[in-house]
C-alpha positions in Angstrom: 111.4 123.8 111.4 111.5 120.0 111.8 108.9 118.0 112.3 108.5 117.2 116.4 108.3 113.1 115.0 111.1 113.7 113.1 113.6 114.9 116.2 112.5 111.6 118.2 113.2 109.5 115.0 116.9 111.2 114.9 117.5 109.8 118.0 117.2 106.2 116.9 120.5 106.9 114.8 123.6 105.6 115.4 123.2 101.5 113.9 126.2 100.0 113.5 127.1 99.7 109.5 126.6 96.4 107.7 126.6 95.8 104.3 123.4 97.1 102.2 120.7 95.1 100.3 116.9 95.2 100.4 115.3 95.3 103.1 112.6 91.9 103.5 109.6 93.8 104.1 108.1 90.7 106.4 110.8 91.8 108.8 109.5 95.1 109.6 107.7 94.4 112.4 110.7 92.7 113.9 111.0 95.8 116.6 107.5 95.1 117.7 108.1 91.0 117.6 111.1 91.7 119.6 109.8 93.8 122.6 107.4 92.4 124.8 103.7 94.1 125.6 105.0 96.2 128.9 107.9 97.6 127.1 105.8 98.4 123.7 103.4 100.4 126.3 106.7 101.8 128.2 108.4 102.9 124.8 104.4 104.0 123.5 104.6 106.4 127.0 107.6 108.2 126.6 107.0 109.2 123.1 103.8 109.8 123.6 105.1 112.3 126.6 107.9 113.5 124.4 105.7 114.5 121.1 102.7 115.3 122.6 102.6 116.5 125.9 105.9 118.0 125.3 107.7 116.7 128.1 111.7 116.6 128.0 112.9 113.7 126.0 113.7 110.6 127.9 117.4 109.4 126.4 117.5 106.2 128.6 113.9 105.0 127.7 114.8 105.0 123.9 118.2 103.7 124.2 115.7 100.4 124.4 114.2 100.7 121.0 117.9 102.0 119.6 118.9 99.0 120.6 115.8 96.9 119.5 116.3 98.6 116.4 120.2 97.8 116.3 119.6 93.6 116.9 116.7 93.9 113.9 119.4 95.6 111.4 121.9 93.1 112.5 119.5 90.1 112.3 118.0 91.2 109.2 120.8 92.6 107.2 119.4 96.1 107.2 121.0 98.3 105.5 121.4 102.0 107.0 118.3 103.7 105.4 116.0 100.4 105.8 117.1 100.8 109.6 116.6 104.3 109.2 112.9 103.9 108.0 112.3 100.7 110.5 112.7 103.2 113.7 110.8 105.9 111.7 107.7 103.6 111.5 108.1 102.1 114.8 108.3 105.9 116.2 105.1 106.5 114.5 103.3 103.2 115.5 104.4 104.6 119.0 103.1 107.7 119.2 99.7 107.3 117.0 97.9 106.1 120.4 99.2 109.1 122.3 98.3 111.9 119.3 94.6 110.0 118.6 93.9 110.1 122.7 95.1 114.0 122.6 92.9 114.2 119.8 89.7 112.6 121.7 90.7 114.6 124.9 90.7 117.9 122.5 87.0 117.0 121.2 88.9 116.0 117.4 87.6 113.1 115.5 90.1 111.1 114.7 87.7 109.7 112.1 87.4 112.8 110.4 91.1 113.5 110.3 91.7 110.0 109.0 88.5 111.0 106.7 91.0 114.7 105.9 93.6 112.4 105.0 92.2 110.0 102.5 91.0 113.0 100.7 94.1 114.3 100.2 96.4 113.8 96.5 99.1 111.5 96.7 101.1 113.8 95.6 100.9 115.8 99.3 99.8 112.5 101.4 103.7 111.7 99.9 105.1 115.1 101.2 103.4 114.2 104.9 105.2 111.0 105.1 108.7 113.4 104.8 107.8 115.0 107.6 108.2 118.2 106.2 105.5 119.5 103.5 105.4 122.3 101.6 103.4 125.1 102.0 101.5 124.3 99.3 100.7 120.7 101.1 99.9 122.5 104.6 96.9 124.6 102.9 95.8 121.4 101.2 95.8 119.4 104.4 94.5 122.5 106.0 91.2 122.8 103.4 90.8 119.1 103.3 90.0 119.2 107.3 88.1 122.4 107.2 86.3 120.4 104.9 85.4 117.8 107.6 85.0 120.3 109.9 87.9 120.4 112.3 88.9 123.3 113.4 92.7 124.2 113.3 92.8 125.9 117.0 96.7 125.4 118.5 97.2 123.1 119.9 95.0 121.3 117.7 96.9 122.2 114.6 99.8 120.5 115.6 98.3 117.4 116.9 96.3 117.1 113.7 99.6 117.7 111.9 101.5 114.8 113.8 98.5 112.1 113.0 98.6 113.2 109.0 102.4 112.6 109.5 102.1 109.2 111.3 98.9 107.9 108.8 101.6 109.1 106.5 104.8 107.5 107.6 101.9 104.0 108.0 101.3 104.3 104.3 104.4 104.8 102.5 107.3 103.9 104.4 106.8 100.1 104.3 107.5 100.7 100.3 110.3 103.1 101.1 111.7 99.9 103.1 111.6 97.4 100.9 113.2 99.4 98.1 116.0 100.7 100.8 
């Protein structure tokens, strides 16, 4: 099953094709440099509804940051998968308020998850920043917040799974960008 982050990022898809080289990692930011404050917050609320409260997805609101996302290939020179990672991260940067207030609101540290995080390898921080890791990964991440003392209680679980995603997708994708 896919990752709930991973079905928003999908519907960031559909940039127009230019020609590939890599990406200038200074220009990530560019969808955040390009919106202003009220429609980071607006964007920030409808994926926070759509991952966590589970609300139906809101097509109109993201068509913004597709095409934020679309003027930031084109003025950047993108290529398809530096795009691709671009609206990954800025999905993640979006919903990371929404998943750590869910968190607060569910009596979850978020400093202790961020705590369950750092003690992971890098080997399955890697595999979180997929979107998809392997079993093998999900007992790790689950021992390694026992071991900070969270409990894994649905809907917990899930929450805690979308912020090791997001700290994740912070770490490694700028890399991933740069090379794409």
């Amino acid at each position: 099953m896919k990752h709930p982050l991973l079905i928003l990022i999908a519907m960031t898809s559909g940039l127009l094709a230019i020609p590939a080289h890599a990406a200038d990692r200074a220009s990530l930011d560019c969808v955040f440099t390009e919106l202003n404050s009220a429609q980071i917050d607006q964007l920030g609320h409808v994926v926070g509804d759509t991952l966590v409260a589970g609300e139906p997805r809101k097509d109109a609101e993201l068509g913004l940051l597709r095409d934020t996302l679309a003027i930031c290939k084109k003025r950047n020179g993108w290529s398809d998968a530096a795009a691709e990672i671009a609206g990954t991260l800025a999905m993640s940067r979006l919903a990371r308020p929404a998943i750590e207030k869910a968190l607060t609101t569910d009596a979850v540290s978020v400093a202790a998850v961020i705590a369950a995080y750092r003690g992971l390898s890098e080997a399955v921080r890697k595999e979180f920043a997929t979107g998809q890791p392997s079993d093998a990964g999900g007992m790790a991440a689950a021992q390694a917040v026992d071991a900070v003392k969270v409990s894994l209680a649905k809907p917990r679980g899930e929450l805690i799974g979308m912020m090791l995603t997001a700290l994740a997708f912070e770490e490694f994708k700028p890399a991933a960008f740069a090379a794409a």
